[in-house]
N, C-alpha and C positions, 0 to 999 in steps of 0.2 A: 663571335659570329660565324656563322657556318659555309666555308665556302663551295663544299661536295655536298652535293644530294642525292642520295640511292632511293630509287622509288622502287616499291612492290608494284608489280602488274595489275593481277588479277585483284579485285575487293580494293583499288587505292585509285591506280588510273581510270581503269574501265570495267565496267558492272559483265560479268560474261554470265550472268546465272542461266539465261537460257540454253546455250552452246556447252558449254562445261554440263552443266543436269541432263539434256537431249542424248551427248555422248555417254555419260554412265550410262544411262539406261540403253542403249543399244548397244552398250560392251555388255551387259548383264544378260541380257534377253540371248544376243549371241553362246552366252558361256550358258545358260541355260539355268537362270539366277531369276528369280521373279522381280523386279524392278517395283520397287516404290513410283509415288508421282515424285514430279521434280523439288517440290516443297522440302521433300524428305532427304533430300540429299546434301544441300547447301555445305553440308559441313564439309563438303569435297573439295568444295573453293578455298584454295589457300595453299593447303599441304602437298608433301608429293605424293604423286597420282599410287605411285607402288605401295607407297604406307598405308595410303588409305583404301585401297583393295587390300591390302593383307589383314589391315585392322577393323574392316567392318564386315567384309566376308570371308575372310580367312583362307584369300586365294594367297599360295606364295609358290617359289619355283617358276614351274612351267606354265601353269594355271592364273599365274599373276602377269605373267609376260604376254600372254595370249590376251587377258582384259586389256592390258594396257594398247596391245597391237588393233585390237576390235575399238576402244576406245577413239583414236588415234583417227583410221579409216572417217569414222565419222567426222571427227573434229576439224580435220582439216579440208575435208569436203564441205562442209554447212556447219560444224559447230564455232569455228575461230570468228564465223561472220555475226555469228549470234550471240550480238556482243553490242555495248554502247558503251560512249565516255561518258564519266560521270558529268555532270552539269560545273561550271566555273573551273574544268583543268585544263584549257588552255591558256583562260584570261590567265592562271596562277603560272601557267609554263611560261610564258611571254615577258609576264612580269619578271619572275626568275633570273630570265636570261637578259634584261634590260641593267639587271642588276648585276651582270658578270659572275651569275652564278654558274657551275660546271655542276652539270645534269645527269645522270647513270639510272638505268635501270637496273635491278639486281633481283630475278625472280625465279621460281620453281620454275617455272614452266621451262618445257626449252627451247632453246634459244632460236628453233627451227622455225617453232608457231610464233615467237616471241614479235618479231624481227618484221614478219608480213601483218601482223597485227594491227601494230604502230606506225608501219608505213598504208593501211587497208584507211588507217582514220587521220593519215596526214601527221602524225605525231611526233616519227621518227627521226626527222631533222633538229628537233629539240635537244637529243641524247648524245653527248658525247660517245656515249658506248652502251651496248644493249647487251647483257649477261644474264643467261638462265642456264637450266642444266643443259644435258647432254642426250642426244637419242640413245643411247647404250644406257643409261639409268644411270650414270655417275654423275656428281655434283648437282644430286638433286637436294642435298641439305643446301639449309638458306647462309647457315655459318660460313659456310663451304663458298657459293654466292658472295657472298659480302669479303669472304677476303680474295678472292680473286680480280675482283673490281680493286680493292685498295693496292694489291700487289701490282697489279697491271698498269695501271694509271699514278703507281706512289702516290698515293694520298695522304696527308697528316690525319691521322683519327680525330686527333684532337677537332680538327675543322670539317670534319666529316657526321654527317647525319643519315638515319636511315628511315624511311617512313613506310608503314606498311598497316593492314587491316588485322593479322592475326598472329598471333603468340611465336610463333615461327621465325615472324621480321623483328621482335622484339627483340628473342632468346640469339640468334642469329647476331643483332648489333650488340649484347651485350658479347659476346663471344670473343668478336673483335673490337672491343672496349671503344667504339663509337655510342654516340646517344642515338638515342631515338624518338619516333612519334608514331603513337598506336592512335589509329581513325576509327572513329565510331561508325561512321557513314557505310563501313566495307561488310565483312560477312564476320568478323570475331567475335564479335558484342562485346557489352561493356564489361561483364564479368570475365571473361578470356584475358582481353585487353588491361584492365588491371591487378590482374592476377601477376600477369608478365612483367608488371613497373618498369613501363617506359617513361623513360625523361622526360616526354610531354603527353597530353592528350589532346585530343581535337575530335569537335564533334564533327564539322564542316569541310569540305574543302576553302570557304571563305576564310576559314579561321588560320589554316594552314600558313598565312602569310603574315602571321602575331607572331613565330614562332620563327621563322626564315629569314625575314629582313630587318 
């Protein structure tokens, strides 16, 4: 039975696709990049922000710091608000914690937006400890994540579990040889999701607690 639970942010807790797609396109238009609509972006949700400016426009260096900084401005002005909880996670946080579960979030994002996020939706007194990257662009791998949380908090892997929406939160817990749970409900889809074989799958957050308690 699992007594640690590392959650992903973005695509697990809380749907951010408007505020996350809003800021691309106003870090693009800034750098002087012709912006897709936000449909076209979704695959931004998940990763880190610098990999996925490098790898889909092939900004890197200076040019990628400057998206990110243009990014950024927005985000934390209107995009962090442009955001909701998925439907059923707090009944599942509640429950969680009634069970003496020890709660972590472990995400890309960092830790700066992370932190006002969760406390923007009341959420943040559920987590033992809130872990994303860094403003300077370090530790923004998820592997990186996931054992900072274990190291800080000594946690048995063994009773440690990681849940996340994309390949990242998978590869990530297999890394630091915890199990995992890849969600359907978030921004991976199914073929991402089982590409990565995670220990479990879920399509729901209702289902999330077949697998927990």
């Amino acid at each position: 039975m699992y007594k640690n639970i590392l959650f992903d942010l973005d695509g697990t807790i809380t749907d951010p696709f408007l505020g996350i797609t809003n800021s691309i396109i106003y870090s693009l238009e800034k750098m002087n990049i012709e912006a897709p609509d936000n449909n076209a972006l979704k695959h931004f949700i998940g990763p880190p922000l610098q990999e996925s400016y490098e790898t889909n426009y092939n900004l890197i260096g200076d040019d990628n710091q400057a998206a990110v900084q243009h990014y950024r401005a927005y985000f934390s002005e209107k995009g962090m608000y442009e955001n909701k909880v998925y439907p059923g996670i707090e009944i599942l946080l509640n429950t969680l914690i009634s069970q003496q579960k020890q709660l972590y979030i472990a995400t890309s994002k960092p830790t700066h937006f992370a932190k006002p996020i969760l406390e923007h939706f009341n959420l943040a007194h559920y987590f033992n400890d809130i872990i994303g990257s860094n403003l300077d662009g370090t530790r923004t791998d998820k592997a990186e994540v996931i054992a900072t949380v274990i190291s800080e908090h000594q946690l048995d892997p063994k009773q440690t579990i990681m849940i996340g929406d994309r390949k990242h939160d998978i590869i990530g817990a297999q890394k630091n040889n915890i199990d995992s749970i890849g969600v359907l409900y978030g921004y991976g889809g199914q073929e991402e999701i089982k590409d990565a074989s995670p220990t479990h799958t879920i399509a729901t957050v209702d289902y999330l607690l077949d697998v927990l308690i």
